[in-house]
C-alpha positions in Angstrom: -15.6 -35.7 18.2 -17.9 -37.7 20.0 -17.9 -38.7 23.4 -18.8 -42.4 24.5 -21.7 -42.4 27.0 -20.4 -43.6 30.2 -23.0 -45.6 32.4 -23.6 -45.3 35.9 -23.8 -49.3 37.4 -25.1 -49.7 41.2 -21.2 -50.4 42.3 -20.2 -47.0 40.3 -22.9 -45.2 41.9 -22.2 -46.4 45.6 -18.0 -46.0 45.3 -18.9 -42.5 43.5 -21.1 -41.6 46.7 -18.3 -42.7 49.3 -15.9 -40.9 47.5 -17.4 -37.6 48.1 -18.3 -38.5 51.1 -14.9 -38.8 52.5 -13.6 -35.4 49.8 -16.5 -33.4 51.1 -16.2 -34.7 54.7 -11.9 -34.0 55.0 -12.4 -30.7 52.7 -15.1 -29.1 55.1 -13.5 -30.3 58.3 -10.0 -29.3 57.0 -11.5 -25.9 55.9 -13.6 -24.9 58.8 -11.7 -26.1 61.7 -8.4 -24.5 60.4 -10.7 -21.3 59.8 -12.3 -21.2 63.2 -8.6 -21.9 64.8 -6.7 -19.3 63.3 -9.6 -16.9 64.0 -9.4 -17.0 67.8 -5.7 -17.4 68.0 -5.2 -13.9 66.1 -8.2 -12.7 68.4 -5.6 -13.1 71.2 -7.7 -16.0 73.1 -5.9 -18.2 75.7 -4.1 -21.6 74.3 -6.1 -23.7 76.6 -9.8 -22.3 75.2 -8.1 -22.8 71.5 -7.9 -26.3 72.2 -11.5 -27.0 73.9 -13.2 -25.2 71.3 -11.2 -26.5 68.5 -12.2 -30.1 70.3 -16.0 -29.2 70.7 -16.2 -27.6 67.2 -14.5 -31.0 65.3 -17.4 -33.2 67.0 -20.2 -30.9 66.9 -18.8 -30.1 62.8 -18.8 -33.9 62.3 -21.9 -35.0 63.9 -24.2 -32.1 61.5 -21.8 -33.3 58.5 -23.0 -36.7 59.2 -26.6 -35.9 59.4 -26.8 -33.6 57.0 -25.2 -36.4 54.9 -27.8 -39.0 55.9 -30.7 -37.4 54.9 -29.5 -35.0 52.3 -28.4 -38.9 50.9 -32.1 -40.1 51.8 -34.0 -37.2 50.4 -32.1 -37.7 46.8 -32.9 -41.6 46.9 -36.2 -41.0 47.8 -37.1 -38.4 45.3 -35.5 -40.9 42.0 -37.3 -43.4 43.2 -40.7 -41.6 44.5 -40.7 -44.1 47.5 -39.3 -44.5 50.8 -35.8 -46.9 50.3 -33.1 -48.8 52.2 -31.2 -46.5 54.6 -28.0 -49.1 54.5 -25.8 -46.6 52.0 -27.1 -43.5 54.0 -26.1 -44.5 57.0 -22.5 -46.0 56.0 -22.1 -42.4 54.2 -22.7 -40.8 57.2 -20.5 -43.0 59.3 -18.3 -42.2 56.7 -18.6 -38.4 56.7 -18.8 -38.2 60.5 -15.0 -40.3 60.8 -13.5 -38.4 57.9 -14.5 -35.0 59.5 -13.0 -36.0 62.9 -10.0 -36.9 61.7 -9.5 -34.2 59.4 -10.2 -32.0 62.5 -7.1 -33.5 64.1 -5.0 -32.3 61.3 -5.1 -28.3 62.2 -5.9 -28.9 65.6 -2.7 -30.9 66.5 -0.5 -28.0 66.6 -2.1 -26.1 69.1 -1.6 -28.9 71.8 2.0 -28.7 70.7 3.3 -25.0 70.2 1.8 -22.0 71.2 1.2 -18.8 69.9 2.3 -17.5 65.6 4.2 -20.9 65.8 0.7 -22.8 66.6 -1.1 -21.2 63.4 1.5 -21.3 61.5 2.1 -25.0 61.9 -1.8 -25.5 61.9 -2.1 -23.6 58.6 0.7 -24.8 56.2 -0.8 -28.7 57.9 -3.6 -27.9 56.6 -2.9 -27.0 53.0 -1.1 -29.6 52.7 -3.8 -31.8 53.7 -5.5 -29.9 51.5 -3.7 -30.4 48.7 -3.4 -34.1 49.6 -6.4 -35.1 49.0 -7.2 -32.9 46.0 -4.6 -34.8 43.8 -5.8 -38.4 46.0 -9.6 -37.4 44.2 -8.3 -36.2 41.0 -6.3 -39.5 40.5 -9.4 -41.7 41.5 -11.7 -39.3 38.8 -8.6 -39.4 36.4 -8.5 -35.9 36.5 -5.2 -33.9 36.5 -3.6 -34.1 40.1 -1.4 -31.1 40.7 -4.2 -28.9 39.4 -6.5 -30.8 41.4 -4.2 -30.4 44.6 -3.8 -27.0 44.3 -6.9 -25.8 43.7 -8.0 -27.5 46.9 -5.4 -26.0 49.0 -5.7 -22.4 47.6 -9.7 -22.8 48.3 -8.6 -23.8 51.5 -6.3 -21.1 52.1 -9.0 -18.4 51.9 -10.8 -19.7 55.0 -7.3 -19.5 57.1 -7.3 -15.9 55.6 -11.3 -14.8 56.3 -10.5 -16.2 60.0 -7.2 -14.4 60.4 -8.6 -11.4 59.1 -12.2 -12.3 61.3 -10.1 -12.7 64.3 -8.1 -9.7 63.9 -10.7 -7.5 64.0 -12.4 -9.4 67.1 -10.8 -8.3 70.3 -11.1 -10.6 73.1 -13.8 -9.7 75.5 
């Protein structure tokens, strides 16, 4: 069986590159945040430094996601093409990348401004998977790929960050 060649027009190209953008963006913000947070709440560190952390961590996270965007972005166009190119579809990507990773951040960060303690991660964990999982089936059904599959991989991948900081945090007493 043969398979039809598929090609790749400008507008496929550009709506493929937001698209991962916004997957990568979510997926890493999701991942890390949740990873960091659940990390220094088993560590035993006070609510109030959860939260200012978590805060500076989502904006610091986002703005190096952008950037690293914007010129991983550049450095591909400008090696197809051998020449230096127009930085408009770098630049939305990164705006892109930098507003998805925020407001993934808010996702497993939430939960900490209202519980406290187990009932904080616990709430900030199964949020996240979700999440997670969310948006795994959302890119699966744009890529017409299958969704649960899709959605659970994500979340599962996800799920081993939460672990590696619980386990992380455990083993890091506070100072």
């Amino acid at each position: 069986m043969t398979r039809m060649k598929t090609y790749v027009t400008p507008h496929t190209r550009s709506s493929a590159l937001y698209l991962r953008t916004i997957v990568f963006g979510i997926n890493d913000s999701l991942v890390s945040t949740v990873g960091f947070l659940a990390g220094i709440s088993v560590a035993g560190v006070p609510r109030a430094t959860i939260i200012i952390t978590g805060l500076i961590y989502a904006l610091v996270e986002a703005f190096s996601m952008a950037m690293g965007d914007f010129l991983s972005e550049e450095s591909a166009e400008e090696y197809i093409s051998e020449s230096s190119v127009n930085n408009r579809p770098s630049i939305i990507a990164a705006i892109i990348m930098f507003l998805s990773s925020v407001l993934a951040a808010i996702i497993p960060l939430v939960p900490y401004l209202l519980f406290t303690g187990a009932m904080a991660l616990l709430v900030s964990a199964c949020a996240s998977i979700l999440g997670l999982f969310i948006v795994g089936m959302l890119s699966a059904r744009f890529s017409h790929l299958p969704i649960i599959w899709r959605g659970v991989r994500m979340a599962l991948l996800g799920g081993a960050a939460i672990v590696i900081g619980v386990v992380v945090g455990s083993l890091m007493p506070v100072v």
